[in-house]
Biotite code that builds the C-alpha atoms (Angstrom):
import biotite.structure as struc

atoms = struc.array([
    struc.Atom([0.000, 0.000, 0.000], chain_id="A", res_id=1, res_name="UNK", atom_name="CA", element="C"),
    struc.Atom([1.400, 3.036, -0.846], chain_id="A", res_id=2, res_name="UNK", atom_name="CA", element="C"),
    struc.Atom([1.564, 6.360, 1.163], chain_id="A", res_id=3, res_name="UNK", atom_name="CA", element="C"),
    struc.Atom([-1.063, 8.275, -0.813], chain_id="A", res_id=4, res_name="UNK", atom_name="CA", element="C"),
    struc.Atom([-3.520, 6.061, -0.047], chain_id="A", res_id=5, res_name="UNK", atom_name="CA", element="C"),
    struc.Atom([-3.488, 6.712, 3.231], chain_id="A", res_id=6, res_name="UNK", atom_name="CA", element="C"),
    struc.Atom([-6.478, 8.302, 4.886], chain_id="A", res_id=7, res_name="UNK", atom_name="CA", element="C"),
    struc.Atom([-7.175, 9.885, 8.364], chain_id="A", res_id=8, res_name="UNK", atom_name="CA", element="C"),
    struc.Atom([-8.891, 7.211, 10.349], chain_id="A", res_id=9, res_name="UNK", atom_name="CA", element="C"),
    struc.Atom([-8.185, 5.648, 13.990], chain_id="A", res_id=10, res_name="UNK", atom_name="CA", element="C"),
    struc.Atom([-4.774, 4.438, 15.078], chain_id="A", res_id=11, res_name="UNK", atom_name="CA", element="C"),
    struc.Atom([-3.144, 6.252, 12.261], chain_id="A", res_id=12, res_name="UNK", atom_name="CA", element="C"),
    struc.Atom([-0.183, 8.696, 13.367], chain_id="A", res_id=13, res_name="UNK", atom_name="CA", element="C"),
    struc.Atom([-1.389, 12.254, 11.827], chain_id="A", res_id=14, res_name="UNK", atom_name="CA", element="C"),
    struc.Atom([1.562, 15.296, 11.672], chain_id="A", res_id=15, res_name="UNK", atom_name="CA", element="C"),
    struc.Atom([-0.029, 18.552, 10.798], chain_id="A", res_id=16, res_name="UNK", atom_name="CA", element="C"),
    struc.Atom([0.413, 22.050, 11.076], chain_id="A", res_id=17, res_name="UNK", atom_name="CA", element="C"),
    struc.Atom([-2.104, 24.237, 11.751], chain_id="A", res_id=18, res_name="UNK", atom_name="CA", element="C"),
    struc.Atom([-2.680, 27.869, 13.052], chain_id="A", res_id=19, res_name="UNK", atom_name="CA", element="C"),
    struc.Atom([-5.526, 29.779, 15.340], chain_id="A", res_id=20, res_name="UNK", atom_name="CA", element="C"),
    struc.Atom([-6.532, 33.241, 14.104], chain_id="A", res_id=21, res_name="UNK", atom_name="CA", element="C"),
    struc.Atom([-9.045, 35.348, 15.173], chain_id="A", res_id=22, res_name="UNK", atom_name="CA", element="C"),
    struc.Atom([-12.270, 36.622, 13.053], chain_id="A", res_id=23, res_name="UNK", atom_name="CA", element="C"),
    struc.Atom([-10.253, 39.773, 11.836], chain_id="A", res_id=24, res_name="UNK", atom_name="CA", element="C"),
    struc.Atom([-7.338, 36.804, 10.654], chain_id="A", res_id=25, res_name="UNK", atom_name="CA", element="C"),
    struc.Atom([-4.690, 38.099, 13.190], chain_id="A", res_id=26, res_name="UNK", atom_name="CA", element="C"),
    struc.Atom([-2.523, 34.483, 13.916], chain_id="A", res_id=27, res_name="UNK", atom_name="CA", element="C"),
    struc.Atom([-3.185, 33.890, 17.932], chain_id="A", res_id=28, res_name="UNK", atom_name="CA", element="C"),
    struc.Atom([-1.547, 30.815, 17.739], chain_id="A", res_id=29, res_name="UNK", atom_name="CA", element="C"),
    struc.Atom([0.464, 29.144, 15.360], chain_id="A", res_id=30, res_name="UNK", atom_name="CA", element="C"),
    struc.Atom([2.822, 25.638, 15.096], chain_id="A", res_id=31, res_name="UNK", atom_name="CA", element="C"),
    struc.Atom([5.609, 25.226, 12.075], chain_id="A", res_id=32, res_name="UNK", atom_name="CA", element="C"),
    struc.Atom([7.072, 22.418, 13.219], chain_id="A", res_id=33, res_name="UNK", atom_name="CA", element="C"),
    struc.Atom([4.584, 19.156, 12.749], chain_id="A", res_id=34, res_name="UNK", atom_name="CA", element="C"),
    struc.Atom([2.534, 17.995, 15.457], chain_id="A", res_id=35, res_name="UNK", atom_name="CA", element="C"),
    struc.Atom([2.293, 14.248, 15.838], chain_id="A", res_id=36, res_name="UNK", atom_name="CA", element="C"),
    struc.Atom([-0.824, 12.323, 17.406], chain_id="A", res_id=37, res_name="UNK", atom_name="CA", element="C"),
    struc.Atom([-2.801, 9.301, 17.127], chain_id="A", res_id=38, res_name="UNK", atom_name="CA", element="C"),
    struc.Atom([-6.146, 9.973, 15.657], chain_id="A", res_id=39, res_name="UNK", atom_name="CA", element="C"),
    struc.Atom([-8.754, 8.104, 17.955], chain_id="A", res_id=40, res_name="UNK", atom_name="CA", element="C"),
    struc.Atom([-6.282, 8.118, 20.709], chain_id="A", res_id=41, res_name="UNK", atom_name="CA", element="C"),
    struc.Atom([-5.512, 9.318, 23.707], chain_id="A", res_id=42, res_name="UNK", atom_name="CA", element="C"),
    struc.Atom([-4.734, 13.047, 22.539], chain_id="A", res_id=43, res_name="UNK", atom_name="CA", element="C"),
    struc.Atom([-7.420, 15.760, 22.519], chain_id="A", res_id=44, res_name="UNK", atom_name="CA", element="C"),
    struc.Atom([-7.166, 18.325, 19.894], chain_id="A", res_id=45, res_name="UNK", atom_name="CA", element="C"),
    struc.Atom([-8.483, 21.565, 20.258], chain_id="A", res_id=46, res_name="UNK", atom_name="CA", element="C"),
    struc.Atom([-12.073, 22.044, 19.683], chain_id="A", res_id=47, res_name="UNK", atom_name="CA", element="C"),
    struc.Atom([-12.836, 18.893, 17.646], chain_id="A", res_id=48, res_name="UNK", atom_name="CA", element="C"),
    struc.Atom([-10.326, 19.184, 15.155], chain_id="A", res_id=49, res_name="UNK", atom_name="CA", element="C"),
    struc.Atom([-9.743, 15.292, 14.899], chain_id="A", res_id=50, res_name="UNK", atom_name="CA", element="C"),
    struc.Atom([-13.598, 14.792, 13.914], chain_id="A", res_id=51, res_name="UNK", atom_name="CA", element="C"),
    struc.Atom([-12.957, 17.780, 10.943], chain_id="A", res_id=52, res_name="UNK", atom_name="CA", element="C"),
    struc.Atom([-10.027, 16.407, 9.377], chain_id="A", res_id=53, res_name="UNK", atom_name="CA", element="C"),
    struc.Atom([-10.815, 12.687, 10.048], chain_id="A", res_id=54, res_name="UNK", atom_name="CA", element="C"),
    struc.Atom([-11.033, 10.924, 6.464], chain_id="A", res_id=55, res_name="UNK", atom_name="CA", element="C"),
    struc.Atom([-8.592, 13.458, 5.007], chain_id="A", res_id=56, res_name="UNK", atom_name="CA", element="C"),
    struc.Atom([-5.101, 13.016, 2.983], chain_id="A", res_id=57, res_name="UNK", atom_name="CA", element="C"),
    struc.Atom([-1.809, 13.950, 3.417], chain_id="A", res_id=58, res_name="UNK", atom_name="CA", element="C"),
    struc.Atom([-1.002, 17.027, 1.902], chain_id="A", res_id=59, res_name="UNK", atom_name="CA", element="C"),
    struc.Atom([-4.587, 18.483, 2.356], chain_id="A", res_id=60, res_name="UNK", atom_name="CA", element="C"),
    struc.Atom([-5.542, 21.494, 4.101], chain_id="A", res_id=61, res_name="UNK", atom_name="CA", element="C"),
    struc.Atom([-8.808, 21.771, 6.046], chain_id="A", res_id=62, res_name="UNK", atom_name="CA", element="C"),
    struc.Atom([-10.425, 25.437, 7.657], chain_id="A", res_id=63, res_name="UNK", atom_name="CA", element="C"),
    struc.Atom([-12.716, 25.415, 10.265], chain_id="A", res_id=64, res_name="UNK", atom_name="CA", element="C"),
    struc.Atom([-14.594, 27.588, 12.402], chain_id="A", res_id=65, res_name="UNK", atom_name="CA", element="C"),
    struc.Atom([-14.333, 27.180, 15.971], chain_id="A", res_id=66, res_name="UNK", atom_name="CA", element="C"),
    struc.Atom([-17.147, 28.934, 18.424], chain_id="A", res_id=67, res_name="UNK", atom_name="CA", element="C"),
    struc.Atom([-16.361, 29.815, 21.982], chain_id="A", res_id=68, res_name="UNK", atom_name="CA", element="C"),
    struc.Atom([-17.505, 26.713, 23.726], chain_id="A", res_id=69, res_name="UNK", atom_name="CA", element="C"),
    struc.Atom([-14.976, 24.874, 21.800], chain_id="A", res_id=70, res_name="UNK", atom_name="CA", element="C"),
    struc.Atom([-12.057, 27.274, 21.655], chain_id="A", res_id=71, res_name="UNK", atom_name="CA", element="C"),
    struc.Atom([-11.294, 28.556, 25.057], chain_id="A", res_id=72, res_name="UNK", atom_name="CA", element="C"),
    struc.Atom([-14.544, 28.908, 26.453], chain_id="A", res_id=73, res_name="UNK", atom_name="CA", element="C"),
    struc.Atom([-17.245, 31.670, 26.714], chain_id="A", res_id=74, res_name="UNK", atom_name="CA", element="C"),
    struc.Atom([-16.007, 34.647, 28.685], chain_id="A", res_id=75, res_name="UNK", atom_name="CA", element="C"),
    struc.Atom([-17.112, 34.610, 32.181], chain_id="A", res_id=76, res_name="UNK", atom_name="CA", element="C"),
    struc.Atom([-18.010, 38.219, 33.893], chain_id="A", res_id=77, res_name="UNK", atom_name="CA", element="C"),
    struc.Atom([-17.420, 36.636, 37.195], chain_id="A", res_id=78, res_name="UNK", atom_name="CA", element="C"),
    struc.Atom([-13.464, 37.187, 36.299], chain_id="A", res_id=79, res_name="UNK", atom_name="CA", element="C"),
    struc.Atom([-13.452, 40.173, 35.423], chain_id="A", res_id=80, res_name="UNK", atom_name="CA", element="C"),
    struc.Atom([-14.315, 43.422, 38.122], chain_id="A", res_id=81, res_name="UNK", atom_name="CA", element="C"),
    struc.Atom([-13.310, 46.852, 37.597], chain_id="A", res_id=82, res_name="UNK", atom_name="CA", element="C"),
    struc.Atom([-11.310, 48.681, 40.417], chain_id="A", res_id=83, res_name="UNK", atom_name="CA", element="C"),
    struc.Atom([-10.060, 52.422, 40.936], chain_id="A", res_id=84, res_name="UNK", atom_name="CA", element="C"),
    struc.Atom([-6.977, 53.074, 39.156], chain_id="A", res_id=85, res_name="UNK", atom_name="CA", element="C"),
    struc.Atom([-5.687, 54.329, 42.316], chain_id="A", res_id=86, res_name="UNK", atom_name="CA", element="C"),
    struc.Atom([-5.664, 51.499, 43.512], chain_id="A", res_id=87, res_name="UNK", atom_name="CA", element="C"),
    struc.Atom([-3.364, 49.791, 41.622], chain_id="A", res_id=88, res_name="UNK", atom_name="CA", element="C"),
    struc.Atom([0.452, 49.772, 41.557], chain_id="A", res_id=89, res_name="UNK", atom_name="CA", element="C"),
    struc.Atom([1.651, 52.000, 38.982], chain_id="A", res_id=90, res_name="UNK", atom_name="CA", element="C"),
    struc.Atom([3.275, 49.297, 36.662], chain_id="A", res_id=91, res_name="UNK", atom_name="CA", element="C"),
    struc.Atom([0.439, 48.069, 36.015], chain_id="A", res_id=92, res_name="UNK", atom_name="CA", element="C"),
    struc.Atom([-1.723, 51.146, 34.573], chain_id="A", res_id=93, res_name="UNK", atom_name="CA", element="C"),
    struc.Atom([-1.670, 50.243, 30.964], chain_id="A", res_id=94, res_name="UNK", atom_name="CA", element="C"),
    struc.Atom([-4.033, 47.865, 28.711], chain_id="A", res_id=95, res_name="UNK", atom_name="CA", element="C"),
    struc.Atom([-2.505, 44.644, 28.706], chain_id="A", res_id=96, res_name="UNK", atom_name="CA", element="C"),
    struc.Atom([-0.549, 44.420, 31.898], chain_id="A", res_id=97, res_name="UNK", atom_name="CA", element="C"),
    struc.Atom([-0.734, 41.034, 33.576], chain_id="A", res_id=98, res_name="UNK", atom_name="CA", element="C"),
    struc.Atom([-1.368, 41.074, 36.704], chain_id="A", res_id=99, res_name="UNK", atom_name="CA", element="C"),
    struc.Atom([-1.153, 38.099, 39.381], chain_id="A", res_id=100, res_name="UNK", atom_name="CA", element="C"),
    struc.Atom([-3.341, 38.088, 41.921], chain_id="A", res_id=101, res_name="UNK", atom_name="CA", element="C"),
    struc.Atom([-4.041, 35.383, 44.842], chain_id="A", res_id=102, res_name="UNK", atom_name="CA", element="C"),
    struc.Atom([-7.531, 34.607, 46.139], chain_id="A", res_id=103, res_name="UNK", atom_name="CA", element="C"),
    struc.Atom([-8.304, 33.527, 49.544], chain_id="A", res_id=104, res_name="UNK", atom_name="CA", element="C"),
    struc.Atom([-7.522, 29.914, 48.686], chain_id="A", res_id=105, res_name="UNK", atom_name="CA", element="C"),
    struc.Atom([-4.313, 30.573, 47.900], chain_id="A", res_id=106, res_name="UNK", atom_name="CA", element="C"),
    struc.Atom([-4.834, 30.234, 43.848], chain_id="A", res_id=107, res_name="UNK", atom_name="CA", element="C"),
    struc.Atom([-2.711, 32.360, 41.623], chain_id="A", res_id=108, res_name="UNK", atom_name="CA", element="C"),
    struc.Atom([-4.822, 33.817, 39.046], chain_id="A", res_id=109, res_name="UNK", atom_name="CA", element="C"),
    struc.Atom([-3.446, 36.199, 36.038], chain_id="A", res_id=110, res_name="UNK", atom_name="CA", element="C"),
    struc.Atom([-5.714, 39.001, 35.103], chain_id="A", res_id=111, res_name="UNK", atom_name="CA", element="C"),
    struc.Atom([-4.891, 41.209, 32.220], chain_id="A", res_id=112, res_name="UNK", atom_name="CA", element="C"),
    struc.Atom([-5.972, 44.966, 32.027], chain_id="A", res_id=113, res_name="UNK", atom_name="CA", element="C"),
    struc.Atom([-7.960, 45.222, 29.457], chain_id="A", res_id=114, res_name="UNK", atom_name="CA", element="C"),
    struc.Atom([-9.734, 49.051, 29.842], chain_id="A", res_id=115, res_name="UNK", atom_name="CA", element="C"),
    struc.Atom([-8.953, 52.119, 31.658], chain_id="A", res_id=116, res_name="UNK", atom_name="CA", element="C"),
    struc.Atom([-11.466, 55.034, 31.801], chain_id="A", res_id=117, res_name="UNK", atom_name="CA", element="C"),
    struc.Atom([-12.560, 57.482, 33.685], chain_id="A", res_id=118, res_name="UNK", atom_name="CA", element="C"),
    struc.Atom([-10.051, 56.730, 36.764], chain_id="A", res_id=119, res_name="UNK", atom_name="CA", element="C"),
    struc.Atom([-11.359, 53.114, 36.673], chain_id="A", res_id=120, res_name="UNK", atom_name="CA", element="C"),
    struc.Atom([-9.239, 49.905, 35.166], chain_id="A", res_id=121, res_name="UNK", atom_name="CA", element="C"),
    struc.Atom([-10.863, 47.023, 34.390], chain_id="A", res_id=122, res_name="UNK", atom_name="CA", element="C"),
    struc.Atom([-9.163, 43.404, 34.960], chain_id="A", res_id=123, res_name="UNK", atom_name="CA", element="C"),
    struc.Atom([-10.249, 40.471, 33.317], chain_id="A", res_id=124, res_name="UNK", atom_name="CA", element="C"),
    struc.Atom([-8.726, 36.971, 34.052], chain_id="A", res_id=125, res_name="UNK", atom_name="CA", element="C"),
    struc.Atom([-10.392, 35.351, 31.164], chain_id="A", res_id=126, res_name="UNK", atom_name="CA", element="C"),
    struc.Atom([-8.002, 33.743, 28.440], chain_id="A", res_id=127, res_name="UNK", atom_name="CA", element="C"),
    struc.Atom([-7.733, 36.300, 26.214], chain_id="A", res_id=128, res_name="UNK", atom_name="CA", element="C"),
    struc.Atom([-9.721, 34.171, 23.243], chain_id="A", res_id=129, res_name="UNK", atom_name="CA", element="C"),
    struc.Atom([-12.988, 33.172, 25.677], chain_id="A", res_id=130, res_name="UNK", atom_name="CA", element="C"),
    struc.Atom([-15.687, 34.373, 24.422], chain_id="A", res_id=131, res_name="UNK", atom_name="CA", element="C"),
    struc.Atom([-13.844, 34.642, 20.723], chain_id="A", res_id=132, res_name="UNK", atom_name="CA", element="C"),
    struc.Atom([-14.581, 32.353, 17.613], chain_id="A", res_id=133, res_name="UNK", atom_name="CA", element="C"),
    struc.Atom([-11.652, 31.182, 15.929], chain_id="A", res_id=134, res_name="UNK", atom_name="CA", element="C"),
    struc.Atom([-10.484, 30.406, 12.994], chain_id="A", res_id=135, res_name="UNK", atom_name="CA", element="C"),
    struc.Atom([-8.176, 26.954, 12.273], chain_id="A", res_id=136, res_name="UNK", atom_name="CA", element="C"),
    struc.Atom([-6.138, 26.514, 9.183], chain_id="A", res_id=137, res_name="UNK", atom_name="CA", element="C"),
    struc.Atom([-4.897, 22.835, 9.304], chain_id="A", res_id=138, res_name="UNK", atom_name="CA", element="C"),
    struc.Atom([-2.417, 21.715, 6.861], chain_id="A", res_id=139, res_name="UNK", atom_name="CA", element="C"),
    struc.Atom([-2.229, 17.549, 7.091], chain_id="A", res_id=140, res_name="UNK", atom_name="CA", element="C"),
    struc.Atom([1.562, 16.844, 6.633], chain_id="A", res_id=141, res_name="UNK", atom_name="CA", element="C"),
    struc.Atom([2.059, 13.188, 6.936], chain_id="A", res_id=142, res_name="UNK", atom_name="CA", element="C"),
    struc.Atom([-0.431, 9.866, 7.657], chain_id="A", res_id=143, res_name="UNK", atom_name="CA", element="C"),
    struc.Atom([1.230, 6.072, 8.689], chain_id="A", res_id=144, res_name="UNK", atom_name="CA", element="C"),
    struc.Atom([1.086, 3.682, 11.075], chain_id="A", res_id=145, res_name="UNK", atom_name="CA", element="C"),
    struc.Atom([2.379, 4.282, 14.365], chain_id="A", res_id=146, res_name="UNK", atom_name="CA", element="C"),
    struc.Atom([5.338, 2.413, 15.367], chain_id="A", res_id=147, res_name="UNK", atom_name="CA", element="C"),
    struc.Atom([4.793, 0.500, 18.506], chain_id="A", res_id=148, res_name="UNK", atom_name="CA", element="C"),
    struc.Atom([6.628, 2.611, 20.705], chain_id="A", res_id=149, res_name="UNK", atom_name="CA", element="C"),
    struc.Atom([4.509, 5.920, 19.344], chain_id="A", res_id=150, res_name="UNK", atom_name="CA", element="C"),
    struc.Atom([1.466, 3.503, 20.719], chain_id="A", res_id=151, res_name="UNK", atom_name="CA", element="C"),
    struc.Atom([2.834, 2.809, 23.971], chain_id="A", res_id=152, res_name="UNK", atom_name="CA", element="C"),
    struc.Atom([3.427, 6.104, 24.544], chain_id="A", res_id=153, res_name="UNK", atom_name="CA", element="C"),
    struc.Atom([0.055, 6.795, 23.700], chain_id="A", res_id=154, res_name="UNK", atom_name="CA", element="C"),
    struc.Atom([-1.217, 4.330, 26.137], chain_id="A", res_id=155, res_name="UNK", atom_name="CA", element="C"),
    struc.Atom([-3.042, 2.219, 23.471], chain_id="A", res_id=156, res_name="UNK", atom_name="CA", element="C"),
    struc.Atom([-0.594, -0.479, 23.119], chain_id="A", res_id=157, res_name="UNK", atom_name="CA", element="C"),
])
């Protein structure tokens, strides 16, 4: 059988590229270098990008549209509050400083500024994408069986 025949499908090893953008096609997130997994494995990619390129080629490119629930989740108000700017240390009075901040259980959380008006500055610990849909640009780079170590190491061996 020869490598061109090879479709996406479970227990195939799948390297890809692929890259996030947002609606406006700014790159969030982006990987050159080939990513390896097992389709149907153990490995989770983002936002059900296994299911769209299942049953491609190698060599094909597939685009998808990721909504909020599946990219990094929808934006929750409950991490975000708004404070006087006096208030806050003076490093930290611009749009886009990240700030850490500890809650009464003792978790680190990093907020980012994301507005200042009127003597106020908001915080907002979301991920900067919740709440966003994405765009994903996949380019499928190489299909073939995994070697029996690449199983093992995926736990399906």
């Amino acid at each position: 059988m020869n490598m061109t025949d090879q479709t996406i499908k479970n227990e195939k090893l799948v390297s890809l590229t692929y890259s996030i953008c947002d609606q406006s096609g700014g790159v969030l997130e982006q990987s050159d270098l080939p990513v390896s997994y097992i389709h149907g494995g153990r490995t989770e990619l983002i936002g059900g990008m296994d299911r769209a390129i299942a049953g491609k080629r190698a060599g094909d490119s597939v685009r998808f549209e990721l909504g909020p629930d599946q990219g990094m989740g929808p934006h929750d108000p409950n991490l975000t509050f708004t404070d006087a700017i006096d208030n806050v240390p003076p490093q930290f009075r611009h749009v886009g400083a990240e700030v850490q901040m500890q809650s009464e259980s003792g978790d680190v959380k990093t907020f980012y500024v994301t507005k200042i008006e009127d003597g106020q500055l908001t915080l907002d610990a979301n991920h900067p994408l919740a709440g966003k849909d994405l765009r994903v640009e996949v380019k499928i780079r190489e299909i073939r069986d995994p070697t029996p170590q690449e199983l093992m190491q995926d736990g399906m061996a």
